[in-house]
C-alpha positions as CSV (number, residue, x, y, z in Angstrom):
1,X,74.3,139.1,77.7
2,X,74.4,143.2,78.3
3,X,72.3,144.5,80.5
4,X,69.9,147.2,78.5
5,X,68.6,150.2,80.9
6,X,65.4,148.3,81.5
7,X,67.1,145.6,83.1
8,X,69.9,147.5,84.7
9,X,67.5,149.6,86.2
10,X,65.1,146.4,87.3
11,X,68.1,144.7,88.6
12,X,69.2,147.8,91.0
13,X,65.3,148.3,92.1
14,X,65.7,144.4,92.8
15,X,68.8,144.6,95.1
16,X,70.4,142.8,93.0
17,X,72.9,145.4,91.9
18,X,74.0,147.7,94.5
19,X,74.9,151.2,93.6
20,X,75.2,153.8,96.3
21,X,74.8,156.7,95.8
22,X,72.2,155.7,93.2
23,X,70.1,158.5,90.2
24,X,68.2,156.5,87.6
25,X,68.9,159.4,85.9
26,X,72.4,157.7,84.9
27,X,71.4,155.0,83.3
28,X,71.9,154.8,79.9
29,X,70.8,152.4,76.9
30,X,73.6,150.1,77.5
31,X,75.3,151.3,80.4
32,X,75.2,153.0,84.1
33,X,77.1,156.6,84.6
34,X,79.8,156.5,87.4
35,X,80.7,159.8,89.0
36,X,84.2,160.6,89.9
37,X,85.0,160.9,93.6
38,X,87.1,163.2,95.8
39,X,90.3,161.1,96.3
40,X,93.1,161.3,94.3
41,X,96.3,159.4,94.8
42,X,99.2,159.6,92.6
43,X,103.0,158.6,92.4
44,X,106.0,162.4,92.9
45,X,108.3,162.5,90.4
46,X,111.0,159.7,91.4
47,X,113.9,157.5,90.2
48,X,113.4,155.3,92.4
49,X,112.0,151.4,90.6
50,X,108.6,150.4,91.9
51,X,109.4,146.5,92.4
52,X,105.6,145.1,92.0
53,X,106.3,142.6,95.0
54,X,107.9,145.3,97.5
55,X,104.8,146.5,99.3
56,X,106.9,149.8,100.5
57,X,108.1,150.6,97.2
58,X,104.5,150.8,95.6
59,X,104.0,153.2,98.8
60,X,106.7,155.4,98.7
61,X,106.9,158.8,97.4
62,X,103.0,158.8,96.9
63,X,100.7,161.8,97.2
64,X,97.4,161.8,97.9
65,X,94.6,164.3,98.5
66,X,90.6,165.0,98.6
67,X,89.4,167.8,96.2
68,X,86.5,169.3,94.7
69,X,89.0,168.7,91.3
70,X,92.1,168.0,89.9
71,X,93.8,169.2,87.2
72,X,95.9,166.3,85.3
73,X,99.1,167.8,83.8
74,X,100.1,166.1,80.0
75,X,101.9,162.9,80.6
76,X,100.2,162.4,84.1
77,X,98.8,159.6,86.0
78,X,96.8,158.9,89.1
79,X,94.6,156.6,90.9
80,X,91.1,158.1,91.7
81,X,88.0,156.6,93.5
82,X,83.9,156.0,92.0
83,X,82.0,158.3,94.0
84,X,79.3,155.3,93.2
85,X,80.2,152.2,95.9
86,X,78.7,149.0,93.8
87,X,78.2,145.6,94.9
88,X,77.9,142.6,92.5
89,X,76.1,139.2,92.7
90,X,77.9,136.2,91.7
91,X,76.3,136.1,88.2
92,X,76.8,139.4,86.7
93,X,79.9,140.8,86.2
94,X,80.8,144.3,84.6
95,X,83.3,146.7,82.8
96,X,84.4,150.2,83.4
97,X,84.8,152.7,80.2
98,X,85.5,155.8,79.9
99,X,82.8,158.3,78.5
100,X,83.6,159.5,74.9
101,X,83.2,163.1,75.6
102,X,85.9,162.8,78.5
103,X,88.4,160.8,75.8
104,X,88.0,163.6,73.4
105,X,89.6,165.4,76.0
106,X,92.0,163.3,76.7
107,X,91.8,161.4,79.5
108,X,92.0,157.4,79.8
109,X,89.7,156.1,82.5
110,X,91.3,153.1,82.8
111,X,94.6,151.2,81.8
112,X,94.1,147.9,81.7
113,X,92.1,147.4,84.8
114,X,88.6,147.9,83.5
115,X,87.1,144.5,84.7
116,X,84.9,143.8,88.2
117,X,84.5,140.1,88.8
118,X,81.0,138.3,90.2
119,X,80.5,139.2,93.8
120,X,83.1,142.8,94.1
121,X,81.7,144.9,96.8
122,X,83.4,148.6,96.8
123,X,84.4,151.8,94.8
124,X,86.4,151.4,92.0
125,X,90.0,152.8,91.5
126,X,90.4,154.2,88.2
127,X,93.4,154.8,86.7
128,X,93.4,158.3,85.0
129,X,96.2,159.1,82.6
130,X,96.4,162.5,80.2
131,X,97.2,162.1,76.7
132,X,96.3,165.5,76.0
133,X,99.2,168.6,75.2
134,X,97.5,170.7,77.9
135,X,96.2,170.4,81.6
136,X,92.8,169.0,82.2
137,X,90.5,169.5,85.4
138,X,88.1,166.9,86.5
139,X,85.5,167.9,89.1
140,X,84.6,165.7,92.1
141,X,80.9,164.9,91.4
142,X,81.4,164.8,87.3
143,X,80.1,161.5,85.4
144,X,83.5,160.4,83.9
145,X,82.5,156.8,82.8
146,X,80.1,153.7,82.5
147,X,80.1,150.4,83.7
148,X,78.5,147.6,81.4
149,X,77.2,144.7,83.0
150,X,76.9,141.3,81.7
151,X,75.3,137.9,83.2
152,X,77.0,135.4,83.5
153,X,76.8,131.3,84.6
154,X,77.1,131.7,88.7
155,X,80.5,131.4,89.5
156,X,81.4,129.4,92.1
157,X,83.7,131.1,93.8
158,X,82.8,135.0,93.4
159,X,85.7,137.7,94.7
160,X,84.1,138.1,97.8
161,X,84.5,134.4,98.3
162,X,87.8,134.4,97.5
163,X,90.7,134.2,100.6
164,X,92.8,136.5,98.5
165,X,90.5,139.3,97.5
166,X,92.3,142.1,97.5
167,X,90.3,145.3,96.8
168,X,86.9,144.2,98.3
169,X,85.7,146.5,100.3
170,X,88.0,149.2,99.1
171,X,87.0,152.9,99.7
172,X,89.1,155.1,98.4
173,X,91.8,155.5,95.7
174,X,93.2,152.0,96.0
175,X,97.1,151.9,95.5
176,X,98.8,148.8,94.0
177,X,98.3,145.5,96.0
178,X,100.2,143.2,93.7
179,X,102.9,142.4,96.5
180,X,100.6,140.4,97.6
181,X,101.0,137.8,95.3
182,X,103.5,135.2,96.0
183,X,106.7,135.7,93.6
184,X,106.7,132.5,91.4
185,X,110.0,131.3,90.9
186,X,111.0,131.4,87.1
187,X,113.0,128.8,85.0
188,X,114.4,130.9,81.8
């Protein structure tokens, strides 16, 4: 089931969602506003082959910076933080969209990694692309998207439970940390 604003904000007042900092006046009907943050992280122009399980190469020629704003050139992409720090129980899980009036600009909030399992504590790490033919700024502070929260069955073993959590607790632009994985060998 989705949360409505009734709930979300009942569930927040409860403790049982925590969203710092927190303005009621972001909840929406179905959803909760998420500000962008100040940290921006994204890849220089390279040739050289980010290898998903080399932990240097993901880190390499990276730039990174704190900013009132951006500005995203066409083509561009880059990791940027949720000014709003949220913690999940181990029943509700939620997803991140972007906000339509920031699509109609352009911008992609998120690529593929829009979901935040049962029991994440942290910002989240969006991952801004630019579809749009000309530059667009983002401002630090802006509402750029919404999480939608859904209940779930309890999970038995929520991501802060897990030994190989990777991002809980991240602050921050959070790079890659795929190579943490262990490489499964493949028969083809």
């Amino acid at each position: 089931m989705i949360l409505v604003d009734w709930q979300i904000q009942d569930h927040i007042k409860r403790g049982f969602i925590g969203i710092k900092p927190f303005d009621q006046k972001f909840i929406q009907p179905n959803s909760l506003d998420i500000r962008l943050g100040n940290h921006f992280v994204w890849y220089k122009e390279s040739d050289d082959i980010i290898d998903p399980y080399d932990g240097g190469s993901i880190c390499s020629n990276v730039s990174e910076k704190k900013a009132e704003f951006i500005d995203i050139k066409p083509g561009s992409f880059l990791l940027a933080e949720t000014l709003e720090e949220i913690t999940l129980p181990d029943n509700i899980v939620a997803t991140i969209e972007g906000k339509s009036s920031i699509a109609r600009l352009g911008i992609t909030l998120h690529q593929t990694g829009g979901w935040i399992d049962a029991g994440f504590s942290g910002t989240i790490t969006l991952e801004i692309a630019n579809a749009n033919q000309r530059p667009v700024r983002l401002y630090a502070g802006m509402p750029v998207g919404q999480l939608v929260f859904y209940t779930t069955e309890r999970s038995l073993h929520p991501y802060g439970a897990k030994g190989d959590a990777k991002y809980l607790h991240q602050k921050n632009a959070t790079l890659s940390r795929y190579y943490e994985n262990k490489k499964q060998d493949t028969v083809i």
